[in-house]
Structures are given as structure tokens and as C-alpha cells.
C-alpha positions as CSV (number, residue, x, y, z in Angstrom):
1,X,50.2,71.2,122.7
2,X,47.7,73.4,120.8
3,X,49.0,76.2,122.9
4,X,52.5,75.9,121.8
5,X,51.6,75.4,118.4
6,X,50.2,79.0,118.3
7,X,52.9,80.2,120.1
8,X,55.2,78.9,117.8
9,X,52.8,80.2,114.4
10,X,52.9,83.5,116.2
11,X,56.8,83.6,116.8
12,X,56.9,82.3,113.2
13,X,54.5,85.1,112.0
14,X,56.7,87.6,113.8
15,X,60.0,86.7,112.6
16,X,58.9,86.8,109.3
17,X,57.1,90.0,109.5
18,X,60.9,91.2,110.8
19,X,62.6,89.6,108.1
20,X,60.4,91.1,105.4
21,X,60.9,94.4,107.4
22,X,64.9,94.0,107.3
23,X,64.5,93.6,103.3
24,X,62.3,95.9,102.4
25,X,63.7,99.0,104.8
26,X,68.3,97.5,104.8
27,X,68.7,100.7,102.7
28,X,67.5,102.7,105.5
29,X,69.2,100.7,108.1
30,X,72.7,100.6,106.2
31,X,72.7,104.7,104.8
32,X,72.5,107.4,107.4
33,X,72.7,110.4,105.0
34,X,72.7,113.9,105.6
35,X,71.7,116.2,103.0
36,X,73.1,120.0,102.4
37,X,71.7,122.7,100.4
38,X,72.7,122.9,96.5
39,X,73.6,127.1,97.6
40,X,75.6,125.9,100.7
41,X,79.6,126.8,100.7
42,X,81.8,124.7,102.6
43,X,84.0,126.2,104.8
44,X,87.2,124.6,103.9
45,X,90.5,126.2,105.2
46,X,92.4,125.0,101.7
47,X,91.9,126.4,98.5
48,X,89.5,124.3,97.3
49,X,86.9,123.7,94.0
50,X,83.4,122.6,94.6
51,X,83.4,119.5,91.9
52,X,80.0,117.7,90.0
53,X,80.4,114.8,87.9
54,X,77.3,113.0,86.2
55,X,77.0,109.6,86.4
56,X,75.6,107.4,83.4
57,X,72.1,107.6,84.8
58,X,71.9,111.4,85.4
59,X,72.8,111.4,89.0
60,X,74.7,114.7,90.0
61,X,77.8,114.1,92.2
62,X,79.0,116.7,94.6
63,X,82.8,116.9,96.2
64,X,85.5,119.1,97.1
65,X,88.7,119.3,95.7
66,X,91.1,120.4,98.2
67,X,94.0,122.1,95.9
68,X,97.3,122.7,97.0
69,X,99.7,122.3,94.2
70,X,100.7,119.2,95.7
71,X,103.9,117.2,93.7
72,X,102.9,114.6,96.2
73,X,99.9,113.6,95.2
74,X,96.3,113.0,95.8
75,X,94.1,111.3,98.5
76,X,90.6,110.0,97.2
77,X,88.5,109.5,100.6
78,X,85.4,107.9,101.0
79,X,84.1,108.6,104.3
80,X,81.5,106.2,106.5
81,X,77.5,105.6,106.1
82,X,76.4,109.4,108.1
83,X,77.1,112.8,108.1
84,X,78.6,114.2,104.2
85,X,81.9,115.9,103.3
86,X,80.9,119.5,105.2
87,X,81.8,117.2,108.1
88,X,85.4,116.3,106.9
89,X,87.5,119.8,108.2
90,X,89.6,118.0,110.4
91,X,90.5,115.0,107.5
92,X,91.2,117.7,104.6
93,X,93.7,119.5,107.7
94,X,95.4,116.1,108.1
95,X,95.9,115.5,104.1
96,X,97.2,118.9,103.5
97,X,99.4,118.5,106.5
98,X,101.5,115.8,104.7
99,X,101.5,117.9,101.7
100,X,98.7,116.0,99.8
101,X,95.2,117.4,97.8
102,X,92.2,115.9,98.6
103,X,89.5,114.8,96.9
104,X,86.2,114.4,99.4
105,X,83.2,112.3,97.5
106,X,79.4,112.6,98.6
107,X,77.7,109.3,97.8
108,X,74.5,109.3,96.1
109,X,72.0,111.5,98.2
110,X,74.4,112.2,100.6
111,X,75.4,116.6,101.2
112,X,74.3,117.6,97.5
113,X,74.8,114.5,95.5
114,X,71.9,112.9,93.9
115,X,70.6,109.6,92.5
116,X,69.6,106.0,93.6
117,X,71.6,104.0,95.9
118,X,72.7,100.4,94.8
119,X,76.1,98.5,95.3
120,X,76.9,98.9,92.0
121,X,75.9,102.5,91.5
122,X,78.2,103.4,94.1
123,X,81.1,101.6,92.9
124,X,80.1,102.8,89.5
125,X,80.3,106.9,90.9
126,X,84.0,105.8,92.8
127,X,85.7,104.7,89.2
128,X,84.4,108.0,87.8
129,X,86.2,110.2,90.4
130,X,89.0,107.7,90.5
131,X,88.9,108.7,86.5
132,X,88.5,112.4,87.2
133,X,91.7,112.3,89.3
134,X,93.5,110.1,87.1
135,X,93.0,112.8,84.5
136,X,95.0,115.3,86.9
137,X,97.2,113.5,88.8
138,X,99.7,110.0,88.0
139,X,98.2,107.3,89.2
140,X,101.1,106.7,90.9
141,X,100.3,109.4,92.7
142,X,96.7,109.1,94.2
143,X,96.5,107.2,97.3
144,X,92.8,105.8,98.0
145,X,91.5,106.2,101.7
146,X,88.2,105.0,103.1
147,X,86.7,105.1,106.5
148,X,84.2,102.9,107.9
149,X,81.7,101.9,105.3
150,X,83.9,103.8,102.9
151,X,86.5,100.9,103.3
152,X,84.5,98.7,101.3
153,X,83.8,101.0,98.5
154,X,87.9,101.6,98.8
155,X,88.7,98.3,98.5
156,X,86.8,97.9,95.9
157,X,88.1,100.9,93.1
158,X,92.0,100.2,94.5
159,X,91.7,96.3,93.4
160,X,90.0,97.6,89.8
161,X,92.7,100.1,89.6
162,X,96.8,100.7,90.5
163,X,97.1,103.6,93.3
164,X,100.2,103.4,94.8
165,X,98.5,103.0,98.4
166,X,95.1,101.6,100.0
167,X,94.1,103.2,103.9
168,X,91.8,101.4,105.8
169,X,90.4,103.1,108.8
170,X,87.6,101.0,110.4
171,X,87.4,98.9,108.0
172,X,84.8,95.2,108.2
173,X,85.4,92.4,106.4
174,X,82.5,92.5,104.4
175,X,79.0,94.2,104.5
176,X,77.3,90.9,104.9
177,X,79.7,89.5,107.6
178,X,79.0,92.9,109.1
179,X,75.1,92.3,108.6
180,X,75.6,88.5,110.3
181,X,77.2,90.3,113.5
182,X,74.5,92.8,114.0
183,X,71.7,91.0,112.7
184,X,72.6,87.3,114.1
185,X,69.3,85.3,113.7
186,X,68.4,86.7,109.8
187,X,69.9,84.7,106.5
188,X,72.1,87.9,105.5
189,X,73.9,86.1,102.6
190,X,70.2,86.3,101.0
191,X,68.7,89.3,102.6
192,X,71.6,91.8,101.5
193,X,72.1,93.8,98.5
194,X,75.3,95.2,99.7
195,X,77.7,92.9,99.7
196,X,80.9,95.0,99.6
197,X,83.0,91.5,99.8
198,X,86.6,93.9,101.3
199,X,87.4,90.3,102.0
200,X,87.9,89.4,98.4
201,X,89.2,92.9,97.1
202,X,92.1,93.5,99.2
203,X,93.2,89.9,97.7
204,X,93.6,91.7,94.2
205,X,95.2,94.9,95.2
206,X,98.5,95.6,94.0
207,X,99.8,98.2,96.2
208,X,100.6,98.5,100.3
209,X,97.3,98.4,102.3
210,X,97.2,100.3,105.4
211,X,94.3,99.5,108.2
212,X,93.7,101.2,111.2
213,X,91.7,100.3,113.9
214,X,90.4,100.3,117.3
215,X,89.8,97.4,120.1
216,X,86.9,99.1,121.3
217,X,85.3,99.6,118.0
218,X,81.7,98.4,119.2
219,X,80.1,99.1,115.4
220,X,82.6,97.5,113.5
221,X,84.5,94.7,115.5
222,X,88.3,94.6,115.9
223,X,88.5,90.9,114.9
224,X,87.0,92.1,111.6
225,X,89.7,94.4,110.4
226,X,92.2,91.3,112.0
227,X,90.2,88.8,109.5
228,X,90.4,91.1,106.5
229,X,94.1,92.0,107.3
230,X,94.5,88.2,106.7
231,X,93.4,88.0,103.4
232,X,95.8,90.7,102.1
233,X,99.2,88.8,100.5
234,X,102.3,88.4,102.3
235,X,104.3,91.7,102.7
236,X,101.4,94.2,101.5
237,X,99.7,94.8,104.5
238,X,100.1,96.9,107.7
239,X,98.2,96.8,110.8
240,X,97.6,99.4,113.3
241,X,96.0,98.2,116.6
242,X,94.5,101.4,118.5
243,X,94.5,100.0,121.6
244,X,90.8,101.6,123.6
245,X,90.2,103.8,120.3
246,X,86.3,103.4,119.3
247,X,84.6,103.4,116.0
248,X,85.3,107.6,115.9
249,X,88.2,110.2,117.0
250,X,90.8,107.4,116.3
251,X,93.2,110.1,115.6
252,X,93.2,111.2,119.2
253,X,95.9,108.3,119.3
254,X,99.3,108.4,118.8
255,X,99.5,104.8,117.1
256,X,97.2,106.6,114.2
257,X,99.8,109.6,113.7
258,X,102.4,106.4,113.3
259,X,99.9,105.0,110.6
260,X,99.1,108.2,109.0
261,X,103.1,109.0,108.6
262,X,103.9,105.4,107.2
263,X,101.2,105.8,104.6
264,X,101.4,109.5,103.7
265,X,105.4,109.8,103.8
């Protein structure tokens, strides 16, 4: 009996040790950012105009403004939790494609950008570009696209605002249902201070919501973007099932150019 009682104090010990771990270090475990040299120049096909915005606390913003004269529009993209907009040739090719700008954001101290990273930060630096393009463009005109972790920062600014369209690619249905599948035997509702509820947002958007995604998506499950296609009102919502596409190179797939043509034409 004394035996298992030390086990137990030692398994106890251990998960607790872990737990502290998860808390302390989640920033590290959510954000995979790469950095970029301030003197770097991207290599953009398009025409396109290095951008900074400062944010109310002095962070310093970096993205690309892919112009083209478009009467179409603009797409506002938020990409996923690694790499940084140097990475994103082969998205500003497809934008321009269907005859739309682009504007490619850097989260805070991802590529160039600077500053602190918190939930609200973020969605704080997504209004201000969503403002810079609202400046240029009718809001009518700018269509908001997020990838991956970027979905949740989408959803978010599109159910504060009115584009006239919200994409989806990978999308979960929130960061902490996200954080439950990955991280099963932690109290994420308490751990987490990302919560990115998508789950919530996509109930207060206005305009059509487009989600792509994969069955063999093994970072962010399938049945996740299913769950958060539920949530979206009657009528608004389209659903793109890539059937063996993975978290990545989804638009190796025909099924995407059929998402990509419904939402960009």
C-alpha cells in the first residue's frame, strides 16, 4: 500500500510538473514563428508595396501588399502558426489569378513584425489592417481568408466587421477544442490563453463562409471544420471535403480549385 501511495505522489508530482510546463511554455507550443531580416526583399512576382502599421503599443507590423489595380477587390490572408509571408508565393499567384490584390499579414514576431503575442493583441493588429484596407478598398470588396490557425483570427475580424466573404482553409473549431484533442489528459478550458472560440464567430458573420478541408488532416481534425461548419446559419455556409488532402498542399486538389472559384468569382 505504501508502495502505491508513492507511486501515485510521484505520478501526481509529475503530472503537475507537466501541467505547469504546458502553462508556462503554450506560447511556444502554439507559435512556430520564423523571423526575416528588417533589409530582406521579398521576391513577389506582383507589383507589390512592403507595408508597417504600428499598433497601440508600439509594435511594428510588416506585410505585403500585392497591387494589381484590381476592380475586384481585396483578399486579407492570415496564414497558419509557422513559417511568415516570404513563404506565401504560391497564395499571392492564386489571388492574383482571379484578378484580386492581396494583403499578406505577419503576426507579431513573425518575418519582420514585432511585439508581444496575446489573443487579444493579435485580433487587435487584424482590425488595424482590416482598417488599412477599408481605407483603400469597399468593404464590399475585401474578402477575408485564413489558413489553419489563421482561421481563428479570420473568424474573428469577419464577425466584428461586413466583408462580403469569409474562406476557411483548415480551419478548428476553436483553439481550446483544438488544445483538448492534442493535449487530452490537461484542463485546457483553464490552461489556455488562446481561446480563438471560431465556434462562436462564424455564428455572427454576415456574409457566405467558405471552408476547405482535408480527411487526412492529422493536425487539425476533419470532424472539426464539420463541427464548426454547423454553427454557421442556414444558407451561409459552404463545405469543401478534400477527400485524402492533409493539413498542407490542399490545392493539389481539384475539389479546392472548385472552392477557390465559388468564393473568388
Amino acid at each position: 500500500m505504501r508502495r502505491l501511495k508513492k507511486i501515485g505522489l510521484v505520478v501526481l508530482v509529475l503530472y503537475l510538473l507537466l501541467l505547469g510546463s504546458a502553462y508556462v511554455f503554450q506560447e511556444k507550443l502554439i507559435f512556430i514563428p520564423s523571423k526575416m531580416p528588417i533589409n530582406h526583399t521579398y521576391d513577389f512576382c506582383q507589383n507589390y508595396e512592403e507595408l508597417w502599421l504600428t499598433a497601440d503599443d508600439g509594435a511594428k507590423l510588416n506585410a505585403v501588399h500585392i497591387k494589381n489595380e484590381s476592380e475586384k477587390g481585396v483578399v486579407l490572408y492570415f496564414h497558419g502558426n509557422s513559417g511568415n509571408i516570404s513563404h506565401l508565393n504560391h497564395v499571392a499567384n492564386l489571388i492574383t489569378a482571379y484578378g484580386y490584390d492581396g494583403i499578406f499579414v505577419d503576426y507579431r514576431t513573425y518575418g519582420k513584425s514585432t511585439g508581444e503575442l496575446s489573443e487579444q493583441a493579435i485580433k487587435n493588429d487584424a482590425q488595424l489592417f482590416y482598417d488599412y484596407a477599408k481605407a483603400i478598398y469597399n468593404e464590399s470588396d475585401i474578402i477575408v481568408y485564413g489558413r489553419s490557425f489563421g482561421t481563428g483570427v479570420a473568424s474573428g475580424l469577419a464577425a466584428t466587421n461586413k466583408p462580403c466573404k469569409l474562406v476557411l482553409e483548415s480551419p478548428f473549431y476553436s483553439a481550446v477544442a483544438l488544445g483538448k484533442h492534442r493535449f487530452p489528459i490537461f484542463p485546457i478550458d483553464l490552461l489556455s490563453q488562446f481561446k480563438f472560440p471560431s465556434h462562436h464567430y462564424v455564428k455572427q458573420v454576415n456574409c457566405s463562409i467558405y471552408i476547405i478541408h482535408g480527411t487526412d488532416d492529422f493536425v487539425i481534425p476533419y470532424e472539426q471544420a464539420q463541427d464548426l461548419f454547423n454553427e454557421i446559419p442556414d444558407g451561409q455556409g459552404y463545405f469543401y471535403t478534400v477527400q485524402g488532402g492533409g493539413h498542407n498542399y490542399l490545392q493539389d486538389f481539384e475539389v479546392f480549385d472548385q472552392a477557390m472559384d465559388d468564393a473568388f468569382n
